[in-house]
Structures are given as structure tokens and as C-alpha cells.
N, C-alpha and C positions, 0 to 999 in steps of 0.2 A: 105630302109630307110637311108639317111643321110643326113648332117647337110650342109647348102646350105654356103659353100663357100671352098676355098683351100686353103692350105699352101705354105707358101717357101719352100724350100728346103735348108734350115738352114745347112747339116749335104755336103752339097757339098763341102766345104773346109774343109779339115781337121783342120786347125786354130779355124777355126766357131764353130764346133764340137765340142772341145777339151771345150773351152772357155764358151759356153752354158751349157755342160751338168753340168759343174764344176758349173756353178750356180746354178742350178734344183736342186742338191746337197746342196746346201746352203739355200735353200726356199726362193730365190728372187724370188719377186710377178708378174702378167704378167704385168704390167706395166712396172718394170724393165727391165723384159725381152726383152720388146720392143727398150726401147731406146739402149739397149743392142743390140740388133741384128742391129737396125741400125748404130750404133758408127762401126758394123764388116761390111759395105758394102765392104768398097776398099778392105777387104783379099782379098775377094772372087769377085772381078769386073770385076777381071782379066778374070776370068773365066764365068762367064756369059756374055751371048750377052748384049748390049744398052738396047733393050725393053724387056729382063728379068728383068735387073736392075731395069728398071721405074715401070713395073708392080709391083716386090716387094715392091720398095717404096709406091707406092699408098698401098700395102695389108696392110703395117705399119703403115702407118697415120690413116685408116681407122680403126685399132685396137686400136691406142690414142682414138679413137673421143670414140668407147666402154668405153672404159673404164673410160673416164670420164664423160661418163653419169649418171643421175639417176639409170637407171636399164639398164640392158646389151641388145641392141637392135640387139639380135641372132633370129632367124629363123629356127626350126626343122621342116625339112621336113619327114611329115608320110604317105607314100602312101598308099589308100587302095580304094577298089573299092565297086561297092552299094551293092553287096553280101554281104561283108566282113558288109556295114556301118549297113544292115539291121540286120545280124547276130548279129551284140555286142549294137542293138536297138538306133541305133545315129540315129537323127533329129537334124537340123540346124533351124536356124531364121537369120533374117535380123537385123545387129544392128541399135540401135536407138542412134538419140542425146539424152545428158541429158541438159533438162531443166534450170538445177540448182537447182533444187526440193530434196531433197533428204527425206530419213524415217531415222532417227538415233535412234539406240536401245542402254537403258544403265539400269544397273541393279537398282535396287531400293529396300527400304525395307518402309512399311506400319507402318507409329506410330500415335497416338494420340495428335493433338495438344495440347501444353502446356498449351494453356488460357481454354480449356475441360475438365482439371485435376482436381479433389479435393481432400484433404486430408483430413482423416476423424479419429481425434486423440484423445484420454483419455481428455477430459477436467478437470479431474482430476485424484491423483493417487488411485489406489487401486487393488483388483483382479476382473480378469475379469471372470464372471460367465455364461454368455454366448454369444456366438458371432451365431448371428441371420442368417448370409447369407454367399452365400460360394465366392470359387472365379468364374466369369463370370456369376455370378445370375445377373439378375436385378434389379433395385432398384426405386425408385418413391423417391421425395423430402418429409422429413417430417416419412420416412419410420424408424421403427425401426433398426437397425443392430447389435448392443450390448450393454449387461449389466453389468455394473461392480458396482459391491460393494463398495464401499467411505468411508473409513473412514473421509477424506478432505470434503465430501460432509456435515456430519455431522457436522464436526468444523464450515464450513459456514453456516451452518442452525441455530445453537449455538448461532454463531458472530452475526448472522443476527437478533435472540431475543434479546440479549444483546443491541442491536443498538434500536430496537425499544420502549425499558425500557425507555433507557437514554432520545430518544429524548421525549419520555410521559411525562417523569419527567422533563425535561427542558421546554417542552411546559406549561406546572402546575406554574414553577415559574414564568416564564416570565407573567401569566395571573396575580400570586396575583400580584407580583412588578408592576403593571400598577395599579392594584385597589389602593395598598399603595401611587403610588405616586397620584393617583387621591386624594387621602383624606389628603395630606401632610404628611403623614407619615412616607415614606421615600425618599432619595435622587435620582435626577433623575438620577446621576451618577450609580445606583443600576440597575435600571431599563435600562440603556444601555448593563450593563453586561450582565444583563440576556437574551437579546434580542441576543448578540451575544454567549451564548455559547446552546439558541435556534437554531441558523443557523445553526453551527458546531454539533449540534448530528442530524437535520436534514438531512445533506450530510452525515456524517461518516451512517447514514439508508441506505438513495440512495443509496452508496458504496456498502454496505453490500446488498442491493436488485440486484444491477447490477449482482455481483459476483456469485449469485444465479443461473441468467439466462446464462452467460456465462457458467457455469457447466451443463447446461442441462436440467436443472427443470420445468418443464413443467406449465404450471399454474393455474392448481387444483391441483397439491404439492403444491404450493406457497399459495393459496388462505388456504388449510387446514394448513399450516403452520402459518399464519397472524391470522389465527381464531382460531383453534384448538391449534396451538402451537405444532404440531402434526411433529416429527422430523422423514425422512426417509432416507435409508441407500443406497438404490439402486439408481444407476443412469444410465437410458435410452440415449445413442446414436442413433441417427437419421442422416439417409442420410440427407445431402444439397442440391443433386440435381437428379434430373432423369438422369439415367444414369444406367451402369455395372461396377459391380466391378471387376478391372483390378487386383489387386493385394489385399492377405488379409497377412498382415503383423503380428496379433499375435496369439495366440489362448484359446479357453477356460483354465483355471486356472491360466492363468498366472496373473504373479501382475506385473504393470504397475504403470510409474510413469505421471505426469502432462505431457501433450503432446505427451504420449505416440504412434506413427501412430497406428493405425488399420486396416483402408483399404484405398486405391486408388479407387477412382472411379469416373469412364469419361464416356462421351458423345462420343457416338463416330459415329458420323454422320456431319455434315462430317468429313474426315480424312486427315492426310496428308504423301505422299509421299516421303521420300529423296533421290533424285534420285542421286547417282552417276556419275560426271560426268568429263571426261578427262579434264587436263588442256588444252589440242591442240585445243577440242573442245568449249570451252568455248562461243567464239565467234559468232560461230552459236545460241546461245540461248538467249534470252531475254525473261524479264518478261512479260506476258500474253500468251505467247506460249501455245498451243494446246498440251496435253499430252496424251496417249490413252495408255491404260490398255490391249493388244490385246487379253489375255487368257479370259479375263473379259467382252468385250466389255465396257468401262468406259471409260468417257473422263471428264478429269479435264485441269485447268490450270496451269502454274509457277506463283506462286506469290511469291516468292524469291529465289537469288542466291546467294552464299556465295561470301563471296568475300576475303578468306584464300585459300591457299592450302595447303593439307596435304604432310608433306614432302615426307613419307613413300609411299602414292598411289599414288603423283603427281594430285590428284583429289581434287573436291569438291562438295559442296551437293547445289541441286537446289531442293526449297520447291516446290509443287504442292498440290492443293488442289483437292480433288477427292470425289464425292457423296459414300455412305459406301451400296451402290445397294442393302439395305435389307439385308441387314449385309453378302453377298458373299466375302466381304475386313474387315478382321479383323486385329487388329494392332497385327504386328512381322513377317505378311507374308513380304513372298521375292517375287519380281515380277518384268518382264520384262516391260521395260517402251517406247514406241517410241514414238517420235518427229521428227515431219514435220518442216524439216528448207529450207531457201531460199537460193542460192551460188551463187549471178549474177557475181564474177568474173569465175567460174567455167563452167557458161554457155557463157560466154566471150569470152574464150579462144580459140571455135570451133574446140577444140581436145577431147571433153568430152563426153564421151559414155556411155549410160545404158545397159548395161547386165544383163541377174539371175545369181542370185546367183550361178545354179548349171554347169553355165557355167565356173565356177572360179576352176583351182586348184593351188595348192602349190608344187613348183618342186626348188628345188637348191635355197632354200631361195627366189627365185621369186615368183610372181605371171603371171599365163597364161592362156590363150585363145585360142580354136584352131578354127584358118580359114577355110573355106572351098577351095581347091584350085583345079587343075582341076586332080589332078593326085589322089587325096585324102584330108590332112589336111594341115596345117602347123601349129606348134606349137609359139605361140610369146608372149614374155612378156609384161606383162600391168603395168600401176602406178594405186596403186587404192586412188581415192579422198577420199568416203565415199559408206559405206556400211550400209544394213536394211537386213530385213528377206529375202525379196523376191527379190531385185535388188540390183546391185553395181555399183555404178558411178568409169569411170576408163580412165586415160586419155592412146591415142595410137592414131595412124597416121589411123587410120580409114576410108573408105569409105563408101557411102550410101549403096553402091552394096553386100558390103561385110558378109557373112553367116560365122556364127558361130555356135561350138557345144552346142544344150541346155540339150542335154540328151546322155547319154551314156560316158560323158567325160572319167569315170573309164579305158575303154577301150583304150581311146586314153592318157590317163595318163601312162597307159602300155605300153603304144609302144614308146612314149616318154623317160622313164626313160631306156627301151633296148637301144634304139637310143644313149644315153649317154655311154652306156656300151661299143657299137661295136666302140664307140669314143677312 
């Protein structure tokens, strides 16, 4: 095993030597190094032949161009032979172009959309006596959920008689004032009054009926109330809509004032998605994209993208709407989310390669691939574009011809990271 190139012979003048290692000492980078070693040609020119010198020179430039690349375009050679490949279970494949296709995986979490929400609160105050359903029951519109005790309920029921006194007895005058003024009897100045403070206990009723039904009052309370006069203390809550109760916010005994919450409770069919998504990525996604749920099989759409970034994650949330599959998606799960996006400058650039995933490892901060070569492997670093579950799009100087590891990599990761050692 080793690494497919040679060094100079840096330590042949003692000048060179002195002056090098004095740096290594001091953590100049190899770049420095470089320009370093070549500003020390003439010590040492003396002493090497012409075409030592030029080969040097080329070995130095050719270490510039490394190092100012994206990633370090090194080559580890791994020999090994089909004993050795079959023993540690390596299989190769032929790489592929990519497309520009790619599957992008981004983490997500399942909530209930906000226009599905309802709040379902004390329309008046008092103690609550019983709270009918728990949290994630179901519920149907019209359904009862709690009872609470009113003393409020009672003052409006009160207000409400009182209202209906007044307008009796202003409907009464306003009748005689119109006989009187039919018989001249009295002034019609009279009889406008009365007609107007007829209107006004008419509405101050309305008021006082409205406020009734706003508290809950069903209407055989109300009708026994209008007839009987028949005043009651309990006031029934009722769900608004078919749905589950997401949240139960109080509970039996407690007192409660007007608008007190009680329960959340949502529809939760369909649901929505917030998928977290990188700022670098952003680009690749637009609204009506295809979103697939893979643990789930579900597939919904983006129907919106934020358009903030968080400073802390560098990310933002992209909505998806998702079918709730017979309730297998309940809101707060967390869940992997992939997206099918398109790269045409990535398939442009006809240096772009699909690989698996389990052809990829992680060595010296790189990422790499190992070749098939005729002696065994060669180890070589890759740029990765974009990555999914099962493939990685990855730009490298590529051939159609060219066989890579798709199993067994562990092994050849082993002999890789020796190879640096006997370095």
C-alpha cells in the first residue's frame, strides 16, 4: 500500500533542511511550505542535476494546483486481490451519470393547520362542573363537552326578563297614545315619544335575547324561559365542529372566568407538514413540489415556503399539505420528508456522477470512493452535490468504464486510514 506519488528530497542541503524544519516548528501550512521550498531552489541547484531541478519544479506546482482546489485531488493506492476482495464481501458497480434528478431528505415535524383549529372557551364565567371529553376523544359539531355553573348565566336570564317587562309595557303605551290621539285627546308630540322609547326596549330585548344564545342556551331553555319565566344555572358547551380534541386546557372544579379556553379541537385531515429546510438548499424547491412521507408511503405537496431565515439554524420551514392516511400522521410526529428536485446545471457540467450511498465514506474531513484498479482499489476524493437515502450525486473526473466499491467499503476504509499511517 502506498500513496501514488514521490517527494523531493528537501533535506539534501543542509540550508533546505535547517530552514524547513524550522518551519514545521512553527505550523506553516503546506501551502507555505511550498512556496517555501521553492523560494530554497538555488541553495540546493548547485547540487542537483538540470532535470532534478525541473522535475522538482513540476512536483511543486503540481502541489499549488492541490491545494488550491475544492478538495485534495490525492489518490490512495490499496492493493488487494479477489481472495482478499471476496473475503472482506466487496462487490463493485459501474458508475452512472446523474441526471440532475436528485431525492433530497429534510427533517419535518406534523402540525395541524391553523384554519382546522377551534377554540372552545367558557362563554361565561363560573365553575366548571363537568368537563364531558378527554384529551384526543372525538368529538361531532353540536356535541356536548362541558358544564359549567353560571352565576353570569343567571344575571342574563334576569336582564333578559327585565327586557321583556319593559318592552310589554312600552308596547301598552304606545297602543293607548295612538287611541288618544285618534280621539284628540292627546298631543301627537305624545305619541311620537312613545313610539320611540317602544323601539328602544324593543332592541335593549333583542340585545338581551342575543346574549343569551351567545352563552350557550339552547332553545328549549330559552323557550321555557320566555314562557315559564323558568331561570337555569347550568350552561352546556358544545363542540363547533367534528373534529378531536387536541388540547384540554381546564378541568372539573375549577371556576373559570368569560372566555375561559377549555379545549382545542381540530380536524385533522388533512394535515400539514413543516418541513425544515437548509438555506443553500432553498433553490431547488418550489411550490407544488412532490413531497413523500417514505416511512409512511404518503405523498402530499408544498404549498408554501417561508421566506425568513432563522438566524440560529440558517433554515426555513416549507408547508406541505399531506392526506392524515386513516389517522397513521398525527400532529407532533417528527418525520423524514424527501423531495424530488431537478439540477440541470448539475447534469450540465458532465462531471456529475450517481453513486449509493454505501459507496461514500468519510476520511480526513474528505469524502471518498474507492476505484477499482487493476492491482486492487484506489482510494479518491469526491465533491458531493446532493444526497438521498439510497444515492449521492458527486462531482469527480469520472469514466463510463470506471467500477467502484458498493459493498464492503468498511474494509477498504481500513486499509485507507493504515495507508495514512505507514505515511
Amino acid at each position: 500500500m502506498k500513496r501514488i506519488s514521490s517527494r523531493p528530497s528537501w533535506t539534501s542541503h543542509p540550508r533546505g533542511y535547517d530552514v524547513i524544519r524550522t518551519a514545521i516548528h512553527a505550523g506553516v501550512g503546506i501551502f507555505s511550505l511550498t512556496m517555501l521550498a521553492t523560494s530554497l531552489l538555488p541553495l540546493w541547484s548547485d547540487t542537483l542535476s538540470s532535470a532534478e531541478a525541473q522535475d522538482l519544479q513540476e512536483q511543486q506546482a503540481q502541489t499549488h494546483d492541490v491545494s488550491s482546489a475544492n478538495f485534495r485531488a490525492i489518490e490512495i493506492s490499496i492493493p488487494m486481490d479477489d481472495h482478499n476482495m471476496k473475503a472482506a464481501g466487496i462487490s463493485t458497480i459501474h458508475v452512472v451519470p446523474d441526471d440532475g434528478k436528485a431525492e433530497l431528505t429534510f427533517p419535518g415535524t406534523v402540525v395541524v393547520p391553523q384554519q382546522q383549529l377551534r377554540m372552545v372557551a367558557a362563554p361565561a364565567g363560573g365553575l366548571v362542573e363537568k368537563m364531558l371529553v378527554a384529551q384526543d376523544e372525538a368529538v361531532t359539531a353540536g356535541q356536548p363537552v362541558a358544564q359549567v355553573r353560571s352565576p353570569d348565566m343567571v344575571e342574563a336570564q334576569r336582564q333578559y326578563l327585565a327586557a321583556m317587562s319593559d318592552e310589554t309595557l312600552a308596547a301598552d303605551k304606545l297602543r293607548r297614545a295612538k287611541l288618544l290621539v285618534e280621539g284628540k285627546a292627546l298631543p301627537e308630540k305624545d305619541l311620537r315619544i312613545a313610539e320611540s322609547e317602544a323601539a328602544i326596549a324593543k332592541s335593549r330585548l333583542d340585545e338581551r335575547k342575543q346574549i343569551l344564545f351567545l352563552m350557550g342556551m339552547d332553545q328549549a331553555d330559552f323557550d321555557s324561559l320566555t314562557t315559564n319565566r323558568g331561570i337555569v344555572s347550568l350552561l352546556v358547551v358544545k363542540s363547533p365542529i367534528n373534529g378531536t380534541v387536541v388540547t384540554r386546557h381546564a378541568s372539573t372544579g375549577e371556576q373559570v372566568k368569560a372566555a375561559t379556553p377549555l379545549y382545542t379541537i381540530g380536524a385533522l385531515d388533512p394535515l400539514w407538514v413543516n418541513i425544515q429546510v437548509p438555506s443553500h438548499r432553498l433553490s431547488n424547491l418550489s411550490v407544488g413540489e412532490r413531497v413523500t412521507l417514505p416511512a409512511y408511503g404518503i405523498e402530499g405537496e408544498i404549498i408554501r415556503i417561508g421566506r425568513t431565515i432563522d438566524q440560529s439554524t440558517q433554515s426555513t420551514i416549507a408547508v406541505a399539505e399531506i392526506p392524515a392516511a386513516g389517522g397513521r400522521l398525527r400532529p407532533g410526529l417528527a418525520v423524514a420528508t424527501s423531495v424530488r428536485v431537478e439540477s440541470a446545471q448539475a447534469a450540465a457540467t458532465g462531471k456529475s456522477w450517481s453513486v449509493p450511498s454505501t459507496s461514500i465514506v468519510r476520511h480526513r474531513d474528505q469524502t471518498w470512493v474507492f476505484t477499482k484498479s487493476t492491482d486492487g482499489f484506489r482510494a479518491r476524493p469526491v465533491q458531493v452535490i446532493s444526497e438521498s437515502a439510497k444515492s449521492v450525486a458527486v462531482r469527480a473526473d469520472f469514466r463510463p468504464s470506471d467500477q467502484i466499491a458498493s459493498r464492503g467499503v468498511l474494509a477498504l476504509l481500513s486499509e485507507l486510514v493504515d495507508a495514512d499511517k505507514e505515511e
